[in-house]
C-alpha positions in Angstrom: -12.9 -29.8 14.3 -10.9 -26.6 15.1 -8.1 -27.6 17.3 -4.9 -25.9 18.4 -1.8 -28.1 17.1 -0.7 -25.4 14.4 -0.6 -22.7 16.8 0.1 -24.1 19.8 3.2 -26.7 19.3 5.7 -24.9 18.6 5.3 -22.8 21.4 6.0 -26.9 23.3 9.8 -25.8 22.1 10.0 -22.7 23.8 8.3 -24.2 27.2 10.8 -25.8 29.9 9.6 -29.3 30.5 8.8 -31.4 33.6 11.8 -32.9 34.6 12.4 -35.5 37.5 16.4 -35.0 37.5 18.8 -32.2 36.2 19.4 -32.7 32.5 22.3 -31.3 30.7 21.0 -30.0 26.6 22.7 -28.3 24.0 22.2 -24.9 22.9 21.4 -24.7 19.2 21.0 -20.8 19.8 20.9 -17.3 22.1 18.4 -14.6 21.5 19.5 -11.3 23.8 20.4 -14.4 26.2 17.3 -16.9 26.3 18.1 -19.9 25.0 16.5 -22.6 22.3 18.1 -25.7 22.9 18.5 -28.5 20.6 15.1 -30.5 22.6 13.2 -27.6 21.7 14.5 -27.6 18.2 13.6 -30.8 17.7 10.3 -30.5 19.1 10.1 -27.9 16.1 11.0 -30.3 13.8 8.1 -32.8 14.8 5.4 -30.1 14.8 6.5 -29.3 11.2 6.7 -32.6 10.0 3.0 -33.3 11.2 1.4 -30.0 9.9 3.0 -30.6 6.3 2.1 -34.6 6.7 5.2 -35.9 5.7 6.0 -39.6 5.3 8.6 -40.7 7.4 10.8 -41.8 4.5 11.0 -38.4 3.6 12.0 -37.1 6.6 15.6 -36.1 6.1 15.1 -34.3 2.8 11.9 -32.5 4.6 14.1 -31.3 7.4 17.0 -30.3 5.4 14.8 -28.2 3.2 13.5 -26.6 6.1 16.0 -26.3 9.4 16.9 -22.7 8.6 13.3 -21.7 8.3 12.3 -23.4 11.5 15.5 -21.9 13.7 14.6 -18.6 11.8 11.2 -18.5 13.1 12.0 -19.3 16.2 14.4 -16.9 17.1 11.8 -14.7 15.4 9.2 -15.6 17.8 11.4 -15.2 20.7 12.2 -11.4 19.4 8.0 -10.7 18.7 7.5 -12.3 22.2 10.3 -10.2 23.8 8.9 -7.1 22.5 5.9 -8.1 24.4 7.5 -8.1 27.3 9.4 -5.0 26.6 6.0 -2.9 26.1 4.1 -4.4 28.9 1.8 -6.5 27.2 -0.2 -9.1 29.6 -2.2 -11.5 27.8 -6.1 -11.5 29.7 -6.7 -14.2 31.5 -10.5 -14.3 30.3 -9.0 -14.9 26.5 -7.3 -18.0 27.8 -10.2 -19.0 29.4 -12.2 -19.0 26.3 -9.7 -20.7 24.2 -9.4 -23.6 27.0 -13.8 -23.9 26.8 -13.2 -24.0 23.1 -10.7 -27.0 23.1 -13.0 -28.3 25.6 -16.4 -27.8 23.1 -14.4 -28.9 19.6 -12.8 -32.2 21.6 -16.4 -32.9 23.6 -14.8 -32.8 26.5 -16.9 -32.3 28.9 -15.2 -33.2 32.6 -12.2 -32.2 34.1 -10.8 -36.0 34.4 -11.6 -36.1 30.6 -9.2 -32.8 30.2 -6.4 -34.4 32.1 -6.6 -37.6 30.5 -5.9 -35.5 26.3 -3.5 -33.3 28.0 -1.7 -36.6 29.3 -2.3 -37.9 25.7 -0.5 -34.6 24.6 2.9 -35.0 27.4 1.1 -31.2 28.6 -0.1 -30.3 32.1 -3.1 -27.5 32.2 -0.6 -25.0 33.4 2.1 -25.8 30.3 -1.4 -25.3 28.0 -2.1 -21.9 29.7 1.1 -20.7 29.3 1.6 -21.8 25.7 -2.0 -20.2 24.7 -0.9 -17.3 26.4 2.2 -17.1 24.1 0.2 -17.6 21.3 -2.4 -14.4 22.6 0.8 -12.0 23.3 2.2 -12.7 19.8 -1.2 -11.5 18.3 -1.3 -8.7 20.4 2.1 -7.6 19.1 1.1 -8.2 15.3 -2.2 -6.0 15.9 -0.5 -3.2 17.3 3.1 -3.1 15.7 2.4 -5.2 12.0 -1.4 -4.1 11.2 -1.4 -0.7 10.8 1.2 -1.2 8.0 -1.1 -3.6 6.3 -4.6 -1.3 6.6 -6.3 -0.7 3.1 -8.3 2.5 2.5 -11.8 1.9 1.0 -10.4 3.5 -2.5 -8.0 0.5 -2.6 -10.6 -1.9 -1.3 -12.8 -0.8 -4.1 -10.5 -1.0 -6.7 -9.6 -4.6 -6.2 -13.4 -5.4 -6.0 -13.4 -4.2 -9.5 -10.1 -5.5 -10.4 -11.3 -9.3 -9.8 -15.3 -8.8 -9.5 -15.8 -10.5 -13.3 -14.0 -13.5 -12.0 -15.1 -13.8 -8.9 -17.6 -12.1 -7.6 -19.6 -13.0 -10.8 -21.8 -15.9 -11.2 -22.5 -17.0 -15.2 -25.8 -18.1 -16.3 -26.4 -21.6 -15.9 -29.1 -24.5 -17.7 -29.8 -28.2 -16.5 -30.3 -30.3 -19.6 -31.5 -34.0 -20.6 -30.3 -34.9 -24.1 -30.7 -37.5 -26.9 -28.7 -38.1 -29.0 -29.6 -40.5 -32.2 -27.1 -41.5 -34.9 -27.3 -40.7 -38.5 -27.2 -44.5 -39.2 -29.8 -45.4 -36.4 -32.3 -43.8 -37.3 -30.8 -39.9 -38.1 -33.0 -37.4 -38.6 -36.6 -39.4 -38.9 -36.1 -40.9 -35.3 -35.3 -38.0 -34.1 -38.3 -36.0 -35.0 -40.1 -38.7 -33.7 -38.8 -38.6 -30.3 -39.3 -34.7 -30.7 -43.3 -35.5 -31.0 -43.4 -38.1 -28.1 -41.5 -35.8 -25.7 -43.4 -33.0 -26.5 -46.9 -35.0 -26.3 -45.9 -36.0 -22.3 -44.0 -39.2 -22.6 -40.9 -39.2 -20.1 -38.0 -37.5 -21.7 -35.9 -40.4 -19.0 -37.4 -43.2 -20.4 -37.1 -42.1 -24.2 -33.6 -41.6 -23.7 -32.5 -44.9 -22.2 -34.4 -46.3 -24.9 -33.2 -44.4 -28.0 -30.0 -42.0 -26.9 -26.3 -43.2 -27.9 -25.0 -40.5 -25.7 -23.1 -41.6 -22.7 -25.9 -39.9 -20.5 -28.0 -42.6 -21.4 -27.9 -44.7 -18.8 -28.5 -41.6 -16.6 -31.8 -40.8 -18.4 -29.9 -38.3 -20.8 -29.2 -35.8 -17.6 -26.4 -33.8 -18.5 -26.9 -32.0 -14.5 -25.7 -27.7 -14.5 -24.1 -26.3 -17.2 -22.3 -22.7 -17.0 -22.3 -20.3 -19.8 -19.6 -20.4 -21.7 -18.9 -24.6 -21.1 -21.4 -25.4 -24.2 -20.9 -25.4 -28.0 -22.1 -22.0 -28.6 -24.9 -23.7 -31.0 -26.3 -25.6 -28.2 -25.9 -22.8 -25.8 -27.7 -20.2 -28.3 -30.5 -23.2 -28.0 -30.7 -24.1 -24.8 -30.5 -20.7 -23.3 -33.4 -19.5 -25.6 -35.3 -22.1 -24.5 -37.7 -22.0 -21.3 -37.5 -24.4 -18.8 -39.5 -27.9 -19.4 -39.5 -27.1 -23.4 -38.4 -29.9 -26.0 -36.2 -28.8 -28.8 -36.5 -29.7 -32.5 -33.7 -32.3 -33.8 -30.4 -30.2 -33.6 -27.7 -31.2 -36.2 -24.3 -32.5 -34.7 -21.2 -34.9 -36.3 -22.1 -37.7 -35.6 -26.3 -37.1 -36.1 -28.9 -35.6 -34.2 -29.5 -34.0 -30.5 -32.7 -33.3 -29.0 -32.4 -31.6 -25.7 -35.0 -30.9 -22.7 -34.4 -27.6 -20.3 -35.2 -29.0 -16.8 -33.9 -25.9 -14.9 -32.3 -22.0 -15.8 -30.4 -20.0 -13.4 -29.6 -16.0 -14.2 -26.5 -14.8 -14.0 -25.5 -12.4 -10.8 -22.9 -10.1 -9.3 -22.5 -9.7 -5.9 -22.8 -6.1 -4.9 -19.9 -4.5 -3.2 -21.0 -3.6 0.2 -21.7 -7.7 0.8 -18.1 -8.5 0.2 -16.2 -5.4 1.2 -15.2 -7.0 4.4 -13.6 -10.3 2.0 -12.0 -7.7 -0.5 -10.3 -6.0 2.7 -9.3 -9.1 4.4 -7.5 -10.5 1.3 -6.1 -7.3 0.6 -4.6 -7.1 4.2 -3.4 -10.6 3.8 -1.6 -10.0 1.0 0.6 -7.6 2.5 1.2 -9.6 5.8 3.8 -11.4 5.0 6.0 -8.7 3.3 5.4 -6.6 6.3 5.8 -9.5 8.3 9.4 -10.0 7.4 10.4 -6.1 6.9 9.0 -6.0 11.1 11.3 -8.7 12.7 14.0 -7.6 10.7 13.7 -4.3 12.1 14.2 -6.6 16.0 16.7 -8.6 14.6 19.1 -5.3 14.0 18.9 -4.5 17.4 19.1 -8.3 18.7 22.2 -10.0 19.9 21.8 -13.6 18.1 24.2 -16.1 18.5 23.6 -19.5 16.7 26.3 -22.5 19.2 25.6 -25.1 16.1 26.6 -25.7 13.0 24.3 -28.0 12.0 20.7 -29.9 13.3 19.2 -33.2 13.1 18.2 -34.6 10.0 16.0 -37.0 11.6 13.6 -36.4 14.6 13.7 -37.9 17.7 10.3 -39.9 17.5 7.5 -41.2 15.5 5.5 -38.4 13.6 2.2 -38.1 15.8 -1.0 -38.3 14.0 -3.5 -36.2 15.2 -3.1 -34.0 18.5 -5.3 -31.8 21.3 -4.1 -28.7 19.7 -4.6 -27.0 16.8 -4.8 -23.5 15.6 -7.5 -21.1 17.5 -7.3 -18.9 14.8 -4.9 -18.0 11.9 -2.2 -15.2 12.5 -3.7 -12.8 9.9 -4.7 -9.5 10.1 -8.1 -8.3 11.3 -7.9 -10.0 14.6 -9.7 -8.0 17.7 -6.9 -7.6 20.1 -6.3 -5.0 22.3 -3.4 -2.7 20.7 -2.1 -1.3 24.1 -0.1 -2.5 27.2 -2.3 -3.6 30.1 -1.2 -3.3 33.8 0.3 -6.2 35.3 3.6 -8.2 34.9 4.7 -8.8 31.6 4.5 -12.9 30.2 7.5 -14.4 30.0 8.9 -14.7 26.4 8.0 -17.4 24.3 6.5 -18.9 20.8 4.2 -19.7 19.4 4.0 -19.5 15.6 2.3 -21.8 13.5 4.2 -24.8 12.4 2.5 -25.7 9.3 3.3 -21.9 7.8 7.0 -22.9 8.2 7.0 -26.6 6.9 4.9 -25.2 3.9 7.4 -21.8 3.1 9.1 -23.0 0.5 12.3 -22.0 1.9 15.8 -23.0 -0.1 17.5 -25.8 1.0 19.9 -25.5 3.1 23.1 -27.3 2.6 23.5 -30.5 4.9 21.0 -29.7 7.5 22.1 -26.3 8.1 20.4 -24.2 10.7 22.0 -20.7 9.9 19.3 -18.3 9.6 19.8 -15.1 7.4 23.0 -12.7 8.1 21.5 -10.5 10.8 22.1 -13.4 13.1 25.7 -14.1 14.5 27.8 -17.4 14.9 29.6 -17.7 18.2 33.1 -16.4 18.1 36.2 -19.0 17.2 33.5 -21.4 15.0 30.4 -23.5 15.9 31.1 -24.8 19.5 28.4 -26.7 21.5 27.6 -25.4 24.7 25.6 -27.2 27.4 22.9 -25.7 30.1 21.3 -27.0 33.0 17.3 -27.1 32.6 16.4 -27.7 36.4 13.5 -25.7 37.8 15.8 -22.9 38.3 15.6 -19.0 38.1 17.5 -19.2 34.8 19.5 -21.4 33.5 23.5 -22.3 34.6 25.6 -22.5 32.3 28.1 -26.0 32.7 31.4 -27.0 31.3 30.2 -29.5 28.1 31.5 -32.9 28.6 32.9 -34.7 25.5 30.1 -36.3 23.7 29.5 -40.2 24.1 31.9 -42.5 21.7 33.9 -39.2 20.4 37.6 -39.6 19.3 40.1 -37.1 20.7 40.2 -34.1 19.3 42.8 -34.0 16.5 45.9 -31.6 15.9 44.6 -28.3 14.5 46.7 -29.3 11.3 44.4 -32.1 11.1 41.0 -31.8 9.3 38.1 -32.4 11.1 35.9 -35.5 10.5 32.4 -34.7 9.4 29.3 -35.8 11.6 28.1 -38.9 10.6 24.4 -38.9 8.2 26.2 -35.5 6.3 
């Protein structure tokens, strides 16, 4: 069933929610002045933890392997999804469309009242799954214009990998289908065997004969030994069997233990499949190889000109609420190259900023473990000024958000004299 949970979750981080009274969150970091608070983070977290399937014993050691990478591509997203904004991008309504009738056609969802009741199932309204597809639509639209075109292969490179890997995998071996019998030297050896030869080759079933006289293991399957490659054989029963045409007995063939008699049942040549058939594969993979490198060498290029503030020093090490099982939303499609987007700006009103990248590709990145939890992404990101300090907004349905003066936190001790060390959080 293709969903959208990989693509669409994480942009459920960047997306305010619906609130009923003014809430008061802290802000784990600033990107050129839009925040990610620590709800958002966490709603990361939870997207992660469900792409990568991890147990909820593991948990903590999941999320301290991977906090940096998550805050890193999050503030990353917000960057690619700024840029957006910046150039005058507008996602097209008739793509969201679409995407919506596909959630619609992979979930058989067929009514609006059945809509509602998986987007209540998902804590989303239609208007929160519109704007977070549209996230997801902008931030392909950047990587086709700005990260493709760095990524392109020419059709002498495309050629050359064919060659490179068409032996291995572009080529398929010879393969037989045999029945066997095998008969012991001390059951019979060499006598029985010939004699089996005869009645095989005067019509009686090969099957029967070799549940009634065959040692072999394949006995109790009628002696069928099912598709065989070149190459997987002894080469002295591949020289036979190969040789042989199909439905034709073999004489007694000597082995260790005694004698095999063998029946071809089926022969497949070997092939190689031309170039111009897989072309478009060889370019794809080629491309894809490349994305990631280019990829990183692109947002680093926004982060030098971003102003990046990370308020925290450190991030939950265990998430808010259970790990959800299955969900409404899944990837569309994969960020990879070769997507048909448009490459320039349309008219309109740029989308707000937002994210949207898949969760799974960070939970499975492979990051280093960061020490304690720690959310600092790499150096081209800046800590606020005097230390980590917690700062606090208001998330009300307002034109942007109001900064408050943060209360102490619930059951925390007076601060102690500077001379004083500081305690360490609790569950470091």
């Amino acid at each position: 069933m293709r969903r959208l949970f990989a693509l669409l979750v994480p942009s459920l981080a960047l997306l305010p929610g619906v609130l009923h009274a003014e809430t008061i969150e802290r802000v784990v970091a600033k990107v050129n002045g839009q925040i990610i608070t620590l709800s958002e983070f966490q709603n990361r977290q939870v997207a992660a933890a469900q792409a990568a399937r991890i147990d909820p014993s593991t948990v903590s050691q999941f999320l301290r392997q991977n906090n940096a990478k998550l805050l890193q591509d999050a503030i990353d997203e917000i960057l690619i999804l700024q840029k957006a904004e910046d150039s005058g991008i507008k996602a097209p309504s008739a793509w969201i469309d679409e995407a919506i009738d596909g959630i619609k056609k992979d979930n058989k969802i067929t009514t609006d009242d059945q809509m509602q009741e998986a987007l209540a199932r998902e804590g989303l309204t239609l208007a929160e799954l519109r704007s977070n597809i549209e996230r997801g639509v902008l931030r392909r639209i950047v990587m086709q214009r700005d990260v493709q075109p760095r990524i392109e292969a020419s059709d002498s490179e495309v050629k050359a990998e064919y060659e490179k890997v068409k032996a291995t995998e572009f080529t398929k071996a010879p393969t037989v289908s045999l029945q066997e019998i095998l008969i012991p030297e001390d059951k019979g050896g060499l006598e029985l065997a010939r004699e089996v030869v005869a009645k095989a080759r005067a019509g009686e079933d090969f099957e029967a004969l070799a549940r009634t006289y065959s040692t072999a293991p394949s006995r109790s399957h009628g002696g069928d030994l099912g598709q065989l490659n070149q190459g997987e054989l002894a080469p002295a029963l591949e020289k036979a069997a190969f040789a042989m045409p199909v439905g034709e007995v073999s004489e007694p063939l000597k082995v260790e233990s005694g004698y095999r008699v063998i029946r071809v049942t089926a022969k497949t040549s070997g092939s190689t499949a031309p170039y111009d058939a897989v072309k478009d594969k060889v370019r794809d993979r080629l491309m894809m190889s490349r994305f990631d490198k280019a990829y990183d060498e692109y947002v680093a290029e926004l982060r030098k000109n971003a102003v990046i503030t990370l308020l925290v020093r450190e991030v939950p090490l265990q998430l808010t609420g259970p790990i959800p099982e299955s969900s409404l939303l899944e990837a569309l499609e994969p960020l990879v190259p070769g997507l048909d987007a448009p490459a320039g700006p349309s008219s309109g009103a740029p989308a707000a900023a937002g994210s949207n990248a898949p969760a799974a590709a960070a939970a499975a990145s492979g990051s280093a473990a960061a020490p304690a939890g720690a959310a600092a992404p790499p150096s081209s990101t800046t800590s606020a000024p005097g230390g980590s300090t917690d700062d606090e907004v208001t998330t009300t349905g307002q034109t942007g958000p109001q900064k408050v003066a943060p209360p102490p936190p619930p059951q925390q001790p007076p601060a102690q004299p500077p001379a004083q060390p500081k305690k360490p959080p609790s569950g470091r």
